[in-house]
C-alpha positions in Angstrom: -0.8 -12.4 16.8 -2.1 -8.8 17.8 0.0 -6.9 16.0 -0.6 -3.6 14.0 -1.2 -6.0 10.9 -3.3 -7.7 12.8 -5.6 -4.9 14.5 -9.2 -5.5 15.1 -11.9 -4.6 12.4 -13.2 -1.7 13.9 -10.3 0.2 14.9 -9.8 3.9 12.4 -6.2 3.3 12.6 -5.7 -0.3 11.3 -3.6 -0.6 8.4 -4.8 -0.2 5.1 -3.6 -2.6 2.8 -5.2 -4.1 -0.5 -7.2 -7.4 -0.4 -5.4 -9.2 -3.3 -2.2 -6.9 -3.7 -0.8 -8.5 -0.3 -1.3 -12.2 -1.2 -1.2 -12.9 -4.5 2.2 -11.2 -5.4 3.7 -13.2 -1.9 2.9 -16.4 -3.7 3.9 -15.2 -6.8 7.2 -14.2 -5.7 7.8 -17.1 -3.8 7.1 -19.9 -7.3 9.1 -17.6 -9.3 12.3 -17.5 -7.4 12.3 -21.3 -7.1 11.4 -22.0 -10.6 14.0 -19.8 -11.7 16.9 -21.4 -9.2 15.8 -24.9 -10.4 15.6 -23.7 -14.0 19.0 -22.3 -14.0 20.2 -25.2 -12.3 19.2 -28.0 -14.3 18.7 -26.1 -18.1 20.9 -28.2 -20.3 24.1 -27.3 -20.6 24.7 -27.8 -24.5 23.6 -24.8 -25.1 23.7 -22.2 -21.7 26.6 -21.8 -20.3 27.1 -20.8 -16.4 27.0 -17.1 -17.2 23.4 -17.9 -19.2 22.1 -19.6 -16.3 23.4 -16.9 -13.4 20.6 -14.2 -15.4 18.0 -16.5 -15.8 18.4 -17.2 -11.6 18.9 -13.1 -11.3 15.8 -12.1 -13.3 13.9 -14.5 -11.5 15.3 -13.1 -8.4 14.7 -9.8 -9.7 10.9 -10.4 -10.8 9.7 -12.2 -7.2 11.9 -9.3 -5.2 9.4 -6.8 -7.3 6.5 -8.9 -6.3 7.7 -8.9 -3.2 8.5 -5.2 -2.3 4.5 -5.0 -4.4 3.0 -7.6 -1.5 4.8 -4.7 1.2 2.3 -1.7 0.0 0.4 -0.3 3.0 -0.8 2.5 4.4 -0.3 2.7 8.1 -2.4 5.5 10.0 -1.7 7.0 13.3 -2.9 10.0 15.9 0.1 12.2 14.4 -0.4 11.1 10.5 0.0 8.6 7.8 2.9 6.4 6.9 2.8 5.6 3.1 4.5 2.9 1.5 3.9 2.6 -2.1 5.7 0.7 -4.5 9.3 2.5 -4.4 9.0 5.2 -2.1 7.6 6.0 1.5 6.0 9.1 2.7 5.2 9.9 5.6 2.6 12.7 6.1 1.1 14.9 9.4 -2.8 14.7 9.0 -2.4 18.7 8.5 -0.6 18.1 5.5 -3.8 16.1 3.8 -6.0 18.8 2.4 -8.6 15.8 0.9 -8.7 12.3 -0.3 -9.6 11.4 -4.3 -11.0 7.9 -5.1 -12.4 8.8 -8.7 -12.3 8.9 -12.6 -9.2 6.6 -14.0 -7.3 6.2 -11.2 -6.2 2.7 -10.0 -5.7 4.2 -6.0 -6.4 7.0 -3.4 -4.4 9.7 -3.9 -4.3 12.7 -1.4 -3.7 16.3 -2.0 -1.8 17.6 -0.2 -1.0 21.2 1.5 2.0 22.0 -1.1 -0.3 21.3 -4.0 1.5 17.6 -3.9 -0.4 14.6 -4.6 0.4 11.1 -3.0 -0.8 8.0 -4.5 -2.1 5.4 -1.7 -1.3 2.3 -3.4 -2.9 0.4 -0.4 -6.7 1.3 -1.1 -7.1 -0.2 -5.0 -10.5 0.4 -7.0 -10.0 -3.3 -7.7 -10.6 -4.5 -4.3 -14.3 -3.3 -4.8 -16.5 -2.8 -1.7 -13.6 -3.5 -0.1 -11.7 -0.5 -1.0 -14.4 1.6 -1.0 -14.3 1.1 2.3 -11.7 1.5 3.4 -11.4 4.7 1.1 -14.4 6.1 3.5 -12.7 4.8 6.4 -9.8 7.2 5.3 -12.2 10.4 4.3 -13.2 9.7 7.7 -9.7 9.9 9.4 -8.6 13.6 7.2 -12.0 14.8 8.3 -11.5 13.9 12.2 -8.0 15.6 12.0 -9.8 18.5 10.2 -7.9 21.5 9.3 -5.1 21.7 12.9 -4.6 17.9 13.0 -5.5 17.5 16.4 -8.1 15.0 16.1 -11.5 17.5 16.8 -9.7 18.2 20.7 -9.2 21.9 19.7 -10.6 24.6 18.2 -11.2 23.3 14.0 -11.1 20.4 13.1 -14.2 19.1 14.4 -14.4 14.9 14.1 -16.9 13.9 11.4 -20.1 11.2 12.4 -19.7 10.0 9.2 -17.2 9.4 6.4 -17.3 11.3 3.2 -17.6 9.7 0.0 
């Protein structure tokens, strides 16, 4: 499969996406949602009536969709911008809206600031993916600083595309 998912390692734009936030929460979501359809099929019925056993299938179903939708979070770059999609929301963003990248202190993520003094968390690139995420943290320093300041990808007059990424 060639897919964007499946894009070659040294291409800017591949989608970012954290090491263990994509499979981990997939298998997760999958064991809970049969474990809770076989648990609230064969829990003795002494004591749970059909009603009991309908929420103890819906939380489970409610748990591995959230794992689920978490397994989804990506970052998906682009000549024109960035499509984020974090836990519950998705943004998506022109490269001239991106005034710089943070990866430091307590945070758990990249977040980006942005030109109306919003931030943007970037679930996707995770401090606990280690070298990992760092790079692909520089690998996204690098794409704000190609687009530079006129998003147009160093081809006009700022913006001039960076050798390499800044950390």
């Amino acid at each position: 499969m060639t897919g964007p998912a499946r894009a070659r390692k040294g291409d800017p734009y591949a989608p970012f996406r954290p090491r263990w936030g994509y499979r981990v929460p997939r298998v997760l979501s999958i064991v809970i949602f049969v474990a809770s359809a076989v648990g609230g099929a064969t829990i003795p019925g002494v004591t749970w009536s059909i009603i009991d056993r309908f929420f103890f299938f819906a939380l489970g179903a409610m748990i591995a969709g959230l794992l689920w939708r978490y397994s989804r979070i990506m970052a998906r770059p682009s000549r024109e911008g960035i499509v984020i999609r974090n836990l519950f929301l998705t943004r998506r963003l022109e490269w001239a809206q991106v005034l710089r990248m943070q990866f430091g202190g307590g945070a758990p993520w990249v977040s980006l600031d942005l030109t109306d003094t919003d931030t943007v968390a970037v679930m996707a690139i995770q401090k606990a993916d280690g070298a990992h995420g760092r790079a692909q943290a520089a690998r996204l320093a690098a794409l704000i600083e190609f687009h530079g300041d006129d998003g147009d990808g160093g081809d006009g007059d700022g913006g001039e595309a960076a050798a390499e990424p800044a950390e």
